[in-house]
GUMIVEX-798491 format. One line per field, with one value per residue: residue number from 1; residue in one letter; z, y, x of N, C-alpha, C in turn. Coordinates in pm, 1 decimal. Layout:
GUMIVEX-798491
seq = c(NUM; ...)
type = c(a; ...)
n_up = c(Z; ...)
n_north = c(Y; ...)
n_east = c(X; ...)
ca_up = c(Z; ...)
ca_north = c(Y; ...)
ca_east = c(X; ...)
c_up = c(Z; ...)
c_north = c(Y; ...)
c_east = c(X; ...)
This chain:
GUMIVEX-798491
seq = c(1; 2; 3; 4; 5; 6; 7; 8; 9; 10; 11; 12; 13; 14; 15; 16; 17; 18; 19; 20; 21; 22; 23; 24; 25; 26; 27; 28; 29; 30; 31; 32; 33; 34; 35; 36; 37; 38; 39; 40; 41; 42; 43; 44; 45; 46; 47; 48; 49; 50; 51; 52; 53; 54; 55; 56; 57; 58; 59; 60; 61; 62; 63; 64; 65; 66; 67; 68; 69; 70; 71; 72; 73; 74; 75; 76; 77; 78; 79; 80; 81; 82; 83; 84; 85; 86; 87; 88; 89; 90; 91; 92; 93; 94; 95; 96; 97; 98; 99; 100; 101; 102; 103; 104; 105; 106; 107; 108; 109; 110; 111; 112; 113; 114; 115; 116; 117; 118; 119; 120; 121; 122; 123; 124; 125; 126; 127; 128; 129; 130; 131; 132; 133; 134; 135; 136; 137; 138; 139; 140; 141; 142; 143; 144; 145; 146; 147; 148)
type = c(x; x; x; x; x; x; x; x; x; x; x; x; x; x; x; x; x; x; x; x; x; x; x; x; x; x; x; x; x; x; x; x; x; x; x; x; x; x; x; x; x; x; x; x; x; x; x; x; x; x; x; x; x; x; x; x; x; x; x; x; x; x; x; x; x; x; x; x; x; x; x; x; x; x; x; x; x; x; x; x; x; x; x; x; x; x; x; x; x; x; x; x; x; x; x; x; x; x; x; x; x; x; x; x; x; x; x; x; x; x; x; x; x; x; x; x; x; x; x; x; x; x; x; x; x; x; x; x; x; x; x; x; x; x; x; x; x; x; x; x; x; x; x; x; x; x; x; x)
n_up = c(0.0; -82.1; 113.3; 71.2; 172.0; 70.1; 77.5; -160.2; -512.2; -771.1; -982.4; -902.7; -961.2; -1168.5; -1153.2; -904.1; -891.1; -1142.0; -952.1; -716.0; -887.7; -1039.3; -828.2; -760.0; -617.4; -540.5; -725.3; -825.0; -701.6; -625.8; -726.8; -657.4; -355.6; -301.4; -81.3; 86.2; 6.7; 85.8; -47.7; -140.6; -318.4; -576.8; -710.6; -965.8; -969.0; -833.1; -570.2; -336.5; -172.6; 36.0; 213.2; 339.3; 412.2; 555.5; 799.4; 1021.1; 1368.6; 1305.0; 1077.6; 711.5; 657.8; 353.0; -8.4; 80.8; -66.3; -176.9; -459.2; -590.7; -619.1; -399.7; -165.3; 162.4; 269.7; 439.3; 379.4; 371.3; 645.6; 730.3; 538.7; 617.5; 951.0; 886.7; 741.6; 1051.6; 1199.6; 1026.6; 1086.3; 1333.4; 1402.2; 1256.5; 1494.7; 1452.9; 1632.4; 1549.8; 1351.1; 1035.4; 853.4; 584.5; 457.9; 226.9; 156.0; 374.4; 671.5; 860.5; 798.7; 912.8; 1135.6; 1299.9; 1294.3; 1507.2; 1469.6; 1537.9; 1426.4; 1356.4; 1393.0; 1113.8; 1182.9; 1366.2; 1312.1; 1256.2; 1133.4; 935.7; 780.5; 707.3; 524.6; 342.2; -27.6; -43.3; 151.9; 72.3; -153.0; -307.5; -162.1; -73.2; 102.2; 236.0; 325.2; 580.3; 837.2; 1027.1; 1282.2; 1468.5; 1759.5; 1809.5; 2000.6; 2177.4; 2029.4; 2213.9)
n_north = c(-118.6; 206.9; 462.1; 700.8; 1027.8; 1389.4; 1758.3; 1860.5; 2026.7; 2246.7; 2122.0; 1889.3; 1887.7; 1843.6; 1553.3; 1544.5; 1650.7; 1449.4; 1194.0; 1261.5; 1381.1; 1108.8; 985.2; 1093.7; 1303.9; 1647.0; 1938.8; 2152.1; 2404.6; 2387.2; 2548.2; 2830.2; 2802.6; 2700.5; 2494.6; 2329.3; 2117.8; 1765.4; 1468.7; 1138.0; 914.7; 692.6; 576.8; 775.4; 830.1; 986.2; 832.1; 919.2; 1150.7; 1456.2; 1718.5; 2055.2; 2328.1; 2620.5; 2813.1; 3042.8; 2936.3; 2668.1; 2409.6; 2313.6; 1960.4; 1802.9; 1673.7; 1419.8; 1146.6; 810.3; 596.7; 369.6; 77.1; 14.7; 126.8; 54.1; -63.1; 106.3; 383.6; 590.8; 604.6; 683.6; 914.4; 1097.1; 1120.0; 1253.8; 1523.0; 1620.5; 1635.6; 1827.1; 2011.5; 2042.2; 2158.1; 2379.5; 2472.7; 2482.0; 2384.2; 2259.6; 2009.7; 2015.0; 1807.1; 1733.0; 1422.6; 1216.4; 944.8; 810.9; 799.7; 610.7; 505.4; 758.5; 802.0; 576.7; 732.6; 894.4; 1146.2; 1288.3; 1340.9; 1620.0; 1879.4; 2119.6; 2377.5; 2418.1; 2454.9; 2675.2; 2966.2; 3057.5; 2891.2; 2725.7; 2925.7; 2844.4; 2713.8; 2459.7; 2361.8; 2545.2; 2490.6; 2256.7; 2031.3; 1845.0; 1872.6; 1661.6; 1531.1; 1397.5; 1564.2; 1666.1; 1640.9; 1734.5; 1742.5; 1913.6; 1849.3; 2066.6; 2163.6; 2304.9)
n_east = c(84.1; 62.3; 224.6; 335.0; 321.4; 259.4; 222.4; -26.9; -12.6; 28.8; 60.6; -54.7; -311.9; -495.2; -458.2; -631.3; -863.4; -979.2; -903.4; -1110.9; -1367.5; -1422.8; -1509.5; -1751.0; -1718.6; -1783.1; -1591.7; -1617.8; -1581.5; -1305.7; -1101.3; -1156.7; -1230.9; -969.3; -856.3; -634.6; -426.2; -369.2; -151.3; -122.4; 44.5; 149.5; 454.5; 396.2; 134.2; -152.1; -322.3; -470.8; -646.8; -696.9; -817.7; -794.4; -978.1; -927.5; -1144.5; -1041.5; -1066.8; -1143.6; -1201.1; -1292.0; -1293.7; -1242.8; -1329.0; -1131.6; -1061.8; -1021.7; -862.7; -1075.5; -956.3; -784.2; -937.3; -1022.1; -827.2; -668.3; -550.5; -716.8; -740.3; -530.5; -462.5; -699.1; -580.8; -330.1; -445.3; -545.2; -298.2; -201.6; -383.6; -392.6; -145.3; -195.8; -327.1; -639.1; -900.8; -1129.8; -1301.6; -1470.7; -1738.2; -1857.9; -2076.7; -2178.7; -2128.3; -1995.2; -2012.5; -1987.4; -1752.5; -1573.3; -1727.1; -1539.3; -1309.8; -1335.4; -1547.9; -1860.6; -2190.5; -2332.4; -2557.2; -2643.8; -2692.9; -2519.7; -2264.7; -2002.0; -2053.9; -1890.9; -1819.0; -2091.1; -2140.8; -1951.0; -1926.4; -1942.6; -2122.0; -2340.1; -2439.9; -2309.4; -2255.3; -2553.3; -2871.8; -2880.9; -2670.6; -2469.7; -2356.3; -2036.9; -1848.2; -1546.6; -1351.0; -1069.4; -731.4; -547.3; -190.4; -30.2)
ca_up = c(0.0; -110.0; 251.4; 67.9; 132.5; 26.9; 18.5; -299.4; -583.3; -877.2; -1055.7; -877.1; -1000.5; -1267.2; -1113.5; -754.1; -971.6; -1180.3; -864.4; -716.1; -1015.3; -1044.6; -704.2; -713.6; -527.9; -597.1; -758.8; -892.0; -621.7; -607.1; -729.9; -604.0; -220.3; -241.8; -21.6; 122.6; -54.7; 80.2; -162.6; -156.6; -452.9; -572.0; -860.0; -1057.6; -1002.3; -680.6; -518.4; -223.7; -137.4; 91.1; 217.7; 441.2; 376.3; 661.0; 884.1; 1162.8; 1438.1; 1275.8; 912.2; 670.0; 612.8; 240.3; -102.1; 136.0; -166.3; -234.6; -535.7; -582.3; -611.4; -256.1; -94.5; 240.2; 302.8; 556.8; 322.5; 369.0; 755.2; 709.2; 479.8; 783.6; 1024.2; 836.4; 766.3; 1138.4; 1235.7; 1004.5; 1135.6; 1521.4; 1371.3; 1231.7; 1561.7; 1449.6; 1731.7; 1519.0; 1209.1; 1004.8; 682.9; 508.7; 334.5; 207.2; 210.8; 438.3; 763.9; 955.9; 803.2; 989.4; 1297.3; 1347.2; 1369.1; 1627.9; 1428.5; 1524.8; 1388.3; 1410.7; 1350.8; 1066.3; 1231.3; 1488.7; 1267.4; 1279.4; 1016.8; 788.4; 720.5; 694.7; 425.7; 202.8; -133.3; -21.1; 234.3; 90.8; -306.5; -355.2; -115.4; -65.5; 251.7; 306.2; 351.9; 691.3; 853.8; 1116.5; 1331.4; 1569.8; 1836.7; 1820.9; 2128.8; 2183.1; 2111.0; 2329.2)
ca_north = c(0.0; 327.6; 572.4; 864.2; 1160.1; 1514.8; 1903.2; 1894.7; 2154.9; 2274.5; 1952.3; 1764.4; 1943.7; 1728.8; 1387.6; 1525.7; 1667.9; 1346.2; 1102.7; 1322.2; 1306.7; 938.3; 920.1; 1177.7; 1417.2; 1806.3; 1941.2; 2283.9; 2492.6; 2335.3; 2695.1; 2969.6; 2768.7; 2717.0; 2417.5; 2295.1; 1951.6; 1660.6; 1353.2; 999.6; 879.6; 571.0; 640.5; 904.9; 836.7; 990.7; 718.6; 945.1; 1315.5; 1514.2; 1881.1; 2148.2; 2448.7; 2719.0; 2877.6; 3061.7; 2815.0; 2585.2; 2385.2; 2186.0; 1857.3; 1771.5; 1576.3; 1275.7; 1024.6; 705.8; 521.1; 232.8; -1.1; 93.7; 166.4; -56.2; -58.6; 185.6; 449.1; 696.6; 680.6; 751.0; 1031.6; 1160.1; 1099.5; 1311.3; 1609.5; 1676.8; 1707.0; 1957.9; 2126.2; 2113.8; 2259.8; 2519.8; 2600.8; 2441.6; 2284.8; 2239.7; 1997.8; 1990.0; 1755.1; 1634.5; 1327.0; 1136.2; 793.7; 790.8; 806.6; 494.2; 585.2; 884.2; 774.4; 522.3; 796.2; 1023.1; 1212.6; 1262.7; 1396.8; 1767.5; 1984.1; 2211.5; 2484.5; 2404.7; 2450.9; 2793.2; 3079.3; 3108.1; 2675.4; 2734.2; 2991.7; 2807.9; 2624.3; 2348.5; 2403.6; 2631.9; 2427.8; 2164.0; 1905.9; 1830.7; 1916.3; 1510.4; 1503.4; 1371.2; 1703.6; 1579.8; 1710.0; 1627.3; 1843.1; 1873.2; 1887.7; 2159.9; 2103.7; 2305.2)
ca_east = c(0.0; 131.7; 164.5; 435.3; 202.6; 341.1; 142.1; -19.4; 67.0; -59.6; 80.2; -121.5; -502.9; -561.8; -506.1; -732.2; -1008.7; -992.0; -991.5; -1274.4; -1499.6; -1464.5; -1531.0; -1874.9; -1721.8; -1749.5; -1492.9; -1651.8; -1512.4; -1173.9; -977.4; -1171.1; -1212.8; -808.0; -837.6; -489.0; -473.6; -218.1; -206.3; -49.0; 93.9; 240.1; 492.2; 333.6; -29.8; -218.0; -441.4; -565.6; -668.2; -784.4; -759.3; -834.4; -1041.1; -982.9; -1206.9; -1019.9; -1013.9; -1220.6; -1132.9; -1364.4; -1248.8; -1321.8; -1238.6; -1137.6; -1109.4; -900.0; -854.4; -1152.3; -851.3; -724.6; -1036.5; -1009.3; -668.3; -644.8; -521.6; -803.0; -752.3; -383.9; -516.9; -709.5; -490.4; -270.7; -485.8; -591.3; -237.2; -165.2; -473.8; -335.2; -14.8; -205.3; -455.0; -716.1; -946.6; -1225.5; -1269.8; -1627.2; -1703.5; -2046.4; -2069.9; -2334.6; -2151.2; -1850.9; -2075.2; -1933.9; -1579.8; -1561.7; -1724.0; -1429.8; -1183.0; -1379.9; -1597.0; -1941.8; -2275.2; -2351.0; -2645.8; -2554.2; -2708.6; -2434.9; -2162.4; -1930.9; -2093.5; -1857.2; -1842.4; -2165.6; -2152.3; -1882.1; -1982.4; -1945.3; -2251.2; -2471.3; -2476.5; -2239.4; -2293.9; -2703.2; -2927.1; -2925.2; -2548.4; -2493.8; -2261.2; -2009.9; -1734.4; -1445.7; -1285.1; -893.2; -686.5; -474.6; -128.5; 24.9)
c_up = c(0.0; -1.1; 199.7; 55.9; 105.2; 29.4; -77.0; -371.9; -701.4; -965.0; -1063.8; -888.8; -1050.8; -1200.5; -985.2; -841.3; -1043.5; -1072.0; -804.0; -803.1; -1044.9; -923.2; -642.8; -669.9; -555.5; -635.6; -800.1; -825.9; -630.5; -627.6; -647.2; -423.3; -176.3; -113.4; 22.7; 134.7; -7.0; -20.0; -147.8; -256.5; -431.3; -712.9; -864.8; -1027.1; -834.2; -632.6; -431.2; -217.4; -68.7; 134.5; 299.0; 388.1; 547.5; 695.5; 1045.2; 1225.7; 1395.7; 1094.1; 899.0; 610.7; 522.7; 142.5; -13.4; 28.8; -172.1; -353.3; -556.4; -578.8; -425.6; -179.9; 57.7; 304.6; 398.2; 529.5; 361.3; 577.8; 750.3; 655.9; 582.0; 867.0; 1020.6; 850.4; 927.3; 1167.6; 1190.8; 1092.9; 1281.1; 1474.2; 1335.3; 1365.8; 1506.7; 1592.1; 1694.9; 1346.2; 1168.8; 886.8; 716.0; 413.7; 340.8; 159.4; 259.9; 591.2; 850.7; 939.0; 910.5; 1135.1; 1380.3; 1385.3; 1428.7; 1574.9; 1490.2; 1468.1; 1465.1; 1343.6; 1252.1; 1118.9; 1350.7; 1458.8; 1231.1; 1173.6; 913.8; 767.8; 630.1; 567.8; 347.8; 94.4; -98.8; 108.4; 157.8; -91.5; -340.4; -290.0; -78.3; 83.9; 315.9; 339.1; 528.4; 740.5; 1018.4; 1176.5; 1453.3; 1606.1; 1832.7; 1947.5; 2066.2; 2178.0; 2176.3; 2461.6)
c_north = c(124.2; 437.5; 681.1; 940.9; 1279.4; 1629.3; 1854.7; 1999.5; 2185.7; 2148.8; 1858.7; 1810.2; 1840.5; 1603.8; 1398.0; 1575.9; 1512.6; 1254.3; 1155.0; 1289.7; 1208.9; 883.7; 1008.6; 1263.6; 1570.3; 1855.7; 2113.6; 2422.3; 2508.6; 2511.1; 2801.9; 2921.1; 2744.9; 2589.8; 2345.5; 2116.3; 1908.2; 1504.6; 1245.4; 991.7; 751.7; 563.4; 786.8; 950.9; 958.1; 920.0; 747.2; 1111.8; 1329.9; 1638.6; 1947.5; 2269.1; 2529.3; 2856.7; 2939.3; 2962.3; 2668.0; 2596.6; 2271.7; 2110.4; 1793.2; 1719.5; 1496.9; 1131.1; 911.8; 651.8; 399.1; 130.3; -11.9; 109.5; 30.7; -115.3; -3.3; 313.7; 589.0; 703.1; 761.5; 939.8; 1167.0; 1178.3; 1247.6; 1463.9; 1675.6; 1675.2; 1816.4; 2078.8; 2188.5; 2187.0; 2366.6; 2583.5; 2531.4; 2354.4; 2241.7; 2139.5; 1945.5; 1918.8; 1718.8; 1536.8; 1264.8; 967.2; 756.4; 794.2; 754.4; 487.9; 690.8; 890.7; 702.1; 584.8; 885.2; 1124.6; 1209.1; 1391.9; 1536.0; 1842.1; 2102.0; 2317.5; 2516.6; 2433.2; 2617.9; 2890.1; 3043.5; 2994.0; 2684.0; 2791.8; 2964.9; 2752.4; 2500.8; 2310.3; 2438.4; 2554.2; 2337.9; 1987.2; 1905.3; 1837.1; 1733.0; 1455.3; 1527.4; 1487.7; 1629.5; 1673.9; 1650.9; 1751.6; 1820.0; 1890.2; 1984.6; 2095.3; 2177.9; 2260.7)
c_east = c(88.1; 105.8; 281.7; 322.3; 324.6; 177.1; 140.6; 4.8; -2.4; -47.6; -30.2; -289.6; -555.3; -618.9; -575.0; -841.4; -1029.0; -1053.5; -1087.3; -1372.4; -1506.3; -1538.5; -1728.0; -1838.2; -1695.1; -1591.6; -1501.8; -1600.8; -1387.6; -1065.0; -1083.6; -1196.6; -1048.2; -846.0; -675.6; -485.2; -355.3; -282.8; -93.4; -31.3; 170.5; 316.4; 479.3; 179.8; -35.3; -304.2; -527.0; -511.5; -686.6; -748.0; -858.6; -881.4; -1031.7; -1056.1; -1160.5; -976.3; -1089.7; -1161.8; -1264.6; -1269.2; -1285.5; -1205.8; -1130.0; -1168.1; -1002.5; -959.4; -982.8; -1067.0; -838.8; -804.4; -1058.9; -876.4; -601.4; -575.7; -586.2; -777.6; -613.6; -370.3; -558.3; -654.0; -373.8; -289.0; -549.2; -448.9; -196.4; -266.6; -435.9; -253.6; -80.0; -344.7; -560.4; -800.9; -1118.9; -1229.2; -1431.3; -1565.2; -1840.1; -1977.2; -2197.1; -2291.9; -2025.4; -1883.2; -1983.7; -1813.9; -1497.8; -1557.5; -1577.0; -1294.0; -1248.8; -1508.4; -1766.0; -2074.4; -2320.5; -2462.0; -2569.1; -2568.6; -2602.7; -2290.0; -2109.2; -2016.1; -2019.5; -1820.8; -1969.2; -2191.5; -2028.4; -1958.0; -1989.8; -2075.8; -2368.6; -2459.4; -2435.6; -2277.0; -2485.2; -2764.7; -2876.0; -2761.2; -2515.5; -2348.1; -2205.4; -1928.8; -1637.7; -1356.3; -1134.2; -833.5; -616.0; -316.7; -43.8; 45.7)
């Protein structure tokens, strides 16, 4: 199983819009939200995404995709795993995401179900809220420790 992650870069657009859209997942935002993408790779390819959109002390946690190949592997927690430390490093003590079929994924690393009305303003008022993902997208969240 391929675990070299790296920051993604502009390089790497193509092949995270690509695995996104194979995978359903919005993509239409991707430049004007500037999301702070890290990506696995094996070779050349990328097999897994995901990335941080910030909000202050609070970040959405989105495009979360692996490979269909790969899917089960433990790749995507690694993925995760990944992106919430950057988030402590950056202050973060807040991490939101919607999905509509990664539910029981999520739960297993800490995450749990959140009223969107419960979720910070300006989360709230990204694209990825207010058009992209659908009212029926189950909205989650997971408290970070501090690490100081």
């Amino acid at each position: 199983m391929p675990t070299q992650l790296r920051a993604g870069t502009e390089q790497d657009a193509a092949g995270i819009r690509a695995l996104l859209g194979g995978a359903g997942l919005p993509t239409a935002d991707l430049l004007a939200s500037n999301p702070q993408f890290i990506v696995a790779y094996d070779g050349k390819a990328i097999v897994a995404a995901g990335a941080l959109q910030l909000f202050g002390a609070c970040a959405l946690l989105r495009s979360v995709v692996v490979a269909s190949g790969l899917r089960g592997t433990g790749l995507g927690r690694i993925v995760v795993e990944h992106l919430e430390r950057v988030a402590r490093a950056a202050h973060i003590t807040q991490l939101v995401l919607l999905t509509e079929t990664a539910r029981q994924f999520f739960e297993h690393q800490g995450y749990r179900v959140l009223d969107r009305k419960d979720v910070p303003r300006a989360v709230q008022e990204s694209e990825e809220f207010r058009s992209l993902c659908p009212t029926s997208a189950t909205c989650m969240a997971k408290m970070l420790p501090s690490t100081s």
